[in-house]
GURO-205363 format. One record per atom (N, C-alpha, C): atom name; residue in one letter; x, y negated, z negated. Coordinates in Angstrom, 1 decimal, always signed. Layout:
BEGIN
NODE  a r   east  north     up
NODE CA a      X      Y      Z
...
This chain:
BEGIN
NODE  a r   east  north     up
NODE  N x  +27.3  -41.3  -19.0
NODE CA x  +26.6  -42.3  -18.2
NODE  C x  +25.1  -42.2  -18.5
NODE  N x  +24.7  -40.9  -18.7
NODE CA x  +23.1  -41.0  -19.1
NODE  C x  +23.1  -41.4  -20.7
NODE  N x  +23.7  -41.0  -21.1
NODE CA x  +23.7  -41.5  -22.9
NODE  C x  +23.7  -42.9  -22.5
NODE  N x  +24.8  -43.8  -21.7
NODE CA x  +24.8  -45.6  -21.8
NODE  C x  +23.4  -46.3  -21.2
NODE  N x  +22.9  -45.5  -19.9
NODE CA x  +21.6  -45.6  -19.8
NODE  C x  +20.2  -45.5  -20.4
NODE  N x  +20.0  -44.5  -21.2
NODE CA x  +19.2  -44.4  -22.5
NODE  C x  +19.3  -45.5  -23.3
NODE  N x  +20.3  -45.6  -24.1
NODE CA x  +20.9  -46.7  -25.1
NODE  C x  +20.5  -48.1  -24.3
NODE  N x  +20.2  -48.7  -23.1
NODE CA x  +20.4  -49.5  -22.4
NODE  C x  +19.0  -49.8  -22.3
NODE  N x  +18.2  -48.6  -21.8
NODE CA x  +16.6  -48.3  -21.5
NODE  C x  +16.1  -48.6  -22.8
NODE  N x  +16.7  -48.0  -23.9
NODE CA x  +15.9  -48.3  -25.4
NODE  C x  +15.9  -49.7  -25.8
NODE  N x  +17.0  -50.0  -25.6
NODE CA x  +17.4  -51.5  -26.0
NODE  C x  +16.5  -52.7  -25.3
NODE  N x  +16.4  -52.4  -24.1
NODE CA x  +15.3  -53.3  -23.2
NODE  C x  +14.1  -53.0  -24.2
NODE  N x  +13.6  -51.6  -24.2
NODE CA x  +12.2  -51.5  -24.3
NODE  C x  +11.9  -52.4  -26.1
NODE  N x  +12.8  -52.1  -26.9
NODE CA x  +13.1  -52.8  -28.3
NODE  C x  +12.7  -54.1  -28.1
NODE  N x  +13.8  -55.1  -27.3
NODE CA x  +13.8  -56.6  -26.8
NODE  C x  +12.5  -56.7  -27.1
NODE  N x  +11.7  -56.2  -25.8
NODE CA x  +10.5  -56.8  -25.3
NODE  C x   +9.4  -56.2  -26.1
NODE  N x  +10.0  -55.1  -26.8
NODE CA x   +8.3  -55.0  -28.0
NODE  C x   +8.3  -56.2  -29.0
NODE  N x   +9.7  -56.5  -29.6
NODE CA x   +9.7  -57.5  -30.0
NODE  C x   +9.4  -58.9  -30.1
NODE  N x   +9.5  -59.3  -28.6
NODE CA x   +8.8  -60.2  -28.3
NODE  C x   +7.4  -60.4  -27.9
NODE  N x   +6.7  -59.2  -27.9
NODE CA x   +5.2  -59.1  -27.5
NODE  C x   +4.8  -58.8  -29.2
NODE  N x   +5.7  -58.3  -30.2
NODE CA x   +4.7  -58.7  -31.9
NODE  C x   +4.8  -59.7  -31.8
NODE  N x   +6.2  -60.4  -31.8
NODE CA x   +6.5  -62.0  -32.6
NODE  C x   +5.3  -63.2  -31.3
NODE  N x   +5.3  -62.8  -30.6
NODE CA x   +4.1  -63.8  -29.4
NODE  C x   +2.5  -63.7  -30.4
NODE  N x   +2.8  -62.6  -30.8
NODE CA x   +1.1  -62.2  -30.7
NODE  C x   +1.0  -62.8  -32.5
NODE  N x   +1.8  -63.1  -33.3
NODE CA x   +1.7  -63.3  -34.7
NODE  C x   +1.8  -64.6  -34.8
NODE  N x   +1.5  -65.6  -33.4
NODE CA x   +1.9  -66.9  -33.1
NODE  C x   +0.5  -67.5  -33.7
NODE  N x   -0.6  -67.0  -33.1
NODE CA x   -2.1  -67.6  -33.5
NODE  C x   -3.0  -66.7  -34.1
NODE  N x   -3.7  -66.9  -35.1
NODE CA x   -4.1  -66.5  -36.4
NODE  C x   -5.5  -65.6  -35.6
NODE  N x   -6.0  -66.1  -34.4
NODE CA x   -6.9  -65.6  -33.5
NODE  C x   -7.2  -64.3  -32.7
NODE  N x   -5.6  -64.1  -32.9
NODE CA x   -5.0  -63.0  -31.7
NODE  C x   -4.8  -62.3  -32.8
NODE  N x   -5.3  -60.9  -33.2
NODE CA x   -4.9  -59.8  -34.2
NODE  C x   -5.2  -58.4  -33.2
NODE  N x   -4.0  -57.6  -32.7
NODE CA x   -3.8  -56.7  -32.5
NODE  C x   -2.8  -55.6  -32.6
NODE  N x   -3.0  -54.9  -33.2
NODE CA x   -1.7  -53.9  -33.4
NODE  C x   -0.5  -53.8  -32.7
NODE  N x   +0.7  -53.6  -33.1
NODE CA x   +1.8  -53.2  -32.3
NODE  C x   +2.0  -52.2  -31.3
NODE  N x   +1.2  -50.9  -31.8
NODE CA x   +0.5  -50.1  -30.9
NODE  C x   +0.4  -50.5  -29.5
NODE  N x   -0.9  -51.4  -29.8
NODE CA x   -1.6  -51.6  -28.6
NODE  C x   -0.7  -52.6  -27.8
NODE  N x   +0.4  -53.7  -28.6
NODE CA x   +1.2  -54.3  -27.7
NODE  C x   +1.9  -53.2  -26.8
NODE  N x   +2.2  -52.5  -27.3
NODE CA x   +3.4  -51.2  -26.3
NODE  C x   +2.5  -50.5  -25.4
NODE  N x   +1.2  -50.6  -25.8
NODE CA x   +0.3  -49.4  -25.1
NODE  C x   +0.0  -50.6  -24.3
NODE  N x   +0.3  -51.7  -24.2
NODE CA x   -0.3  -53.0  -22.8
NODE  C x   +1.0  -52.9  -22.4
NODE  N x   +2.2  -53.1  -22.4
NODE CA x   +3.1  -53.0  -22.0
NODE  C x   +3.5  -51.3  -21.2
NODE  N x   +3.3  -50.3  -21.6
NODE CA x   +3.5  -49.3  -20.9
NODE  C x   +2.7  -49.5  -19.6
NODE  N x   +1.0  -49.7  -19.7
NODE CA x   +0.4  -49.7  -18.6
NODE  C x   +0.7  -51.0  -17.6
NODE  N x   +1.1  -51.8  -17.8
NODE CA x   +1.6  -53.1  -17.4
NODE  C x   +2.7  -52.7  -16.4
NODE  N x   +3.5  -52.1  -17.2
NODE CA x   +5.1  -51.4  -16.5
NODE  C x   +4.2  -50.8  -15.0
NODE  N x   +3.6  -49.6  -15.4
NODE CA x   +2.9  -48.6  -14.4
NODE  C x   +2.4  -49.0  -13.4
NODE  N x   +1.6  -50.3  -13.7
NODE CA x   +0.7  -50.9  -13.2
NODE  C x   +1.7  -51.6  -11.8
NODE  N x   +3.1  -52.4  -12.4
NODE CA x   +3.7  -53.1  -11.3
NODE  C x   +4.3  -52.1  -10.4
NODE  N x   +4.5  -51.2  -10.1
NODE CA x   +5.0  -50.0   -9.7
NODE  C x   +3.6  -49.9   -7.6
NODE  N x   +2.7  -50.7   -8.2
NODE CA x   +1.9  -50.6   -7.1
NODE  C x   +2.3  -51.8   -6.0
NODE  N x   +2.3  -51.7   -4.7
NODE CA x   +2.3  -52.5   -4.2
NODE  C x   +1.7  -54.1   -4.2
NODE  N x   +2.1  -55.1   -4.6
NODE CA x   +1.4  -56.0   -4.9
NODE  C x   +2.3  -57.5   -4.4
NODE  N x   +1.4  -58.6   -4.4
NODE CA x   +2.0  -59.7   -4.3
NODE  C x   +3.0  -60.4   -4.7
NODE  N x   +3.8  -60.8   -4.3
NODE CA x   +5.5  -61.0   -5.3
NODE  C x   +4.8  -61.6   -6.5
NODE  N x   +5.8  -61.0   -7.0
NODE CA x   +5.5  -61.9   -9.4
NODE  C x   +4.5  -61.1  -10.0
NODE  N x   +4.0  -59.8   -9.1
NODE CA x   +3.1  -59.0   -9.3
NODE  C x   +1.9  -59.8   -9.8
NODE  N x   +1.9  -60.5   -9.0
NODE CA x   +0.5  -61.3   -9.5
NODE  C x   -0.9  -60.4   -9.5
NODE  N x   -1.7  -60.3  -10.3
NODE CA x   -2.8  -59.3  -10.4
NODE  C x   -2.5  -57.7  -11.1
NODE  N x   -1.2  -57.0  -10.5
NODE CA x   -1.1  -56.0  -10.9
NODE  C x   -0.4  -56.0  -12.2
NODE  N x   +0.0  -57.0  -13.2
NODE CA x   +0.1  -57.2  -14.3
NODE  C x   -0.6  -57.4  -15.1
NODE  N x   -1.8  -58.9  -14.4
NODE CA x   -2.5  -59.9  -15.3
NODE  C x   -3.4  -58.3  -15.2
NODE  N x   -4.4  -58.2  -14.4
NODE CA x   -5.2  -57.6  -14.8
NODE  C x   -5.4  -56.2  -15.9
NODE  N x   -4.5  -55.1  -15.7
NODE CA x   -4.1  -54.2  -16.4
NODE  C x   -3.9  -54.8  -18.6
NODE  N x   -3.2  -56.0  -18.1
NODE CA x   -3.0  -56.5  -19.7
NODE  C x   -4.1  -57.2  -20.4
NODE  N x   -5.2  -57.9  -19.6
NODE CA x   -5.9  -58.2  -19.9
NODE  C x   -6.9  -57.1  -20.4
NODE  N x   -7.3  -56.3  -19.8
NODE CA x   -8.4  -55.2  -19.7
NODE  C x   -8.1  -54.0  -21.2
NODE  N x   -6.1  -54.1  -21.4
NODE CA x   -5.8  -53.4  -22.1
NODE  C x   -6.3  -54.3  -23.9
NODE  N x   -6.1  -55.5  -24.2
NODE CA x   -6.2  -56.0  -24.7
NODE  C x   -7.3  -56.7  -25.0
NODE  N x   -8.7  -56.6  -24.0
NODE CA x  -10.0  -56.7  -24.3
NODE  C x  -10.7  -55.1  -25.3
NODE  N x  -10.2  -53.9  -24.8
NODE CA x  -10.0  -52.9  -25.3
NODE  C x  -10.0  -52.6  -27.1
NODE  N x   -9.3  -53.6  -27.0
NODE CA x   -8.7  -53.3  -28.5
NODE  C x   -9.1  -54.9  -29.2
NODE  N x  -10.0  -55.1  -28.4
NODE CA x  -11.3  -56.1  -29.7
NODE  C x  -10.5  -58.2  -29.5
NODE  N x   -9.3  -58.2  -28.7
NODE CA x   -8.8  -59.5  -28.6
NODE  C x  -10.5  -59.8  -27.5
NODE  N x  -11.0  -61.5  -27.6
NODE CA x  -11.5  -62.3  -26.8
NODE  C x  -10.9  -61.9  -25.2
NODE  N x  -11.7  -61.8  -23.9
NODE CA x  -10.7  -62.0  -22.7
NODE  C x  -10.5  -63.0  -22.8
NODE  N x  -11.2  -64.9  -23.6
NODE CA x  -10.0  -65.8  -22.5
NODE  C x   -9.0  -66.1  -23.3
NODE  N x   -8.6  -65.3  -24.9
NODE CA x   -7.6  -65.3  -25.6
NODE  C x   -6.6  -64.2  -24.6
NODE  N x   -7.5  -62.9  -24.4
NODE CA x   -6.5  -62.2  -24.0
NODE  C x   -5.7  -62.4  -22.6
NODE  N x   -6.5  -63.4  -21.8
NODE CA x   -5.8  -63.8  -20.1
NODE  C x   -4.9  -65.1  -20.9
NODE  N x   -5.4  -65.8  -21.6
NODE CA x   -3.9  -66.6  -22.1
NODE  C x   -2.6  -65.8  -22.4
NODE  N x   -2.8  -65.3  -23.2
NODE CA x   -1.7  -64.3  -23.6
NODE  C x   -1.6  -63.5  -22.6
NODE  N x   -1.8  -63.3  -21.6
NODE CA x   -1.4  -62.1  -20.8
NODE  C x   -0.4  -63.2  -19.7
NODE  N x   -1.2  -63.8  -19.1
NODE CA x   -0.8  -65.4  -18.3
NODE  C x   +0.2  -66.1  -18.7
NODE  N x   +0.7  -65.9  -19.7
NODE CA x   +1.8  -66.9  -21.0
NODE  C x   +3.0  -65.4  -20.7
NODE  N x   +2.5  -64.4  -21.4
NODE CA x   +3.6  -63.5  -21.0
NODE  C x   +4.5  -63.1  -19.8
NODE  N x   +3.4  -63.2  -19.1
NODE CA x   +3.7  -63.0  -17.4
NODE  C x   +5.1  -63.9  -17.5
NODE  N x   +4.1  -65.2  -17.4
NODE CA x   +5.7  -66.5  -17.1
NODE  C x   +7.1  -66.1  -17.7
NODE  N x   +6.8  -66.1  -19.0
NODE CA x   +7.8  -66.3  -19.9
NODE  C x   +9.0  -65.0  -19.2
NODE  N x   +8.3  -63.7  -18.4
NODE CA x   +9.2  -62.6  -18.7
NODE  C x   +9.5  -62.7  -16.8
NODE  N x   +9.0  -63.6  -16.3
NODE CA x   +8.7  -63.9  -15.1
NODE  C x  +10.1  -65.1  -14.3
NODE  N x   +9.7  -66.4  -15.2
NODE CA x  +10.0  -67.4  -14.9
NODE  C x  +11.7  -67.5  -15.2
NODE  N x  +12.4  -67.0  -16.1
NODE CA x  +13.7  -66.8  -16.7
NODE  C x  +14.6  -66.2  -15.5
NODE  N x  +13.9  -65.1  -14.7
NODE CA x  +14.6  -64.1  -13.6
NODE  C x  +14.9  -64.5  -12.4
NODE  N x  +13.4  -65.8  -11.8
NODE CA x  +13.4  -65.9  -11.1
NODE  C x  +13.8  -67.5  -10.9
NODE  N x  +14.1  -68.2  -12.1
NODE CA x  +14.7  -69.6  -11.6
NODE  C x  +15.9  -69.9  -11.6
């Protein structure tokens, strides 16, 4: 059971790194390492873990933005892409 869980946990975390390089290789503007996509996504995860507004409004956006001002992206590139992400991993669960 813990082995199918691992395999299960890996496989999510794969999906979604995947989808945060292939988003980010969309505009020629947005150059940031894969690294730093997983290192916004770790703190992002951590981040929703706090009490917050349903859709984690704020306790997402902010954390992803801040992580990705960090590592040299524009903020109002980086709140697009953060804002864009949100929905996309947001809007599929909840409609």
């Amino acid at each position: 059971m813990t082995n199918l869980l691992m395999r299960e946990s890996s496989l999510s975390i794969d999906i979604k790194g995947d989808h945060l390089d292939l988003g980010s290789r969309e505009r020629g503007d947005f150059q940031v390492s894969f690294f730093a996509l997983m290192l916004m996504n770790g703190i992002v995860n951590l981040a929703t873990t706090l009490p917050s507004a349903p859709g984690y409004v704020g306790t997402f956006d902010t954390p992803g933005i801040n992580i990705l001002v960090l590592y040299g992206v524009a903020r109002p590139v980086a709140a697009a892409y953060t804002l864009v992400l949100h929905a996309a991993l947001w809007l599929p669960v909840t409609a």
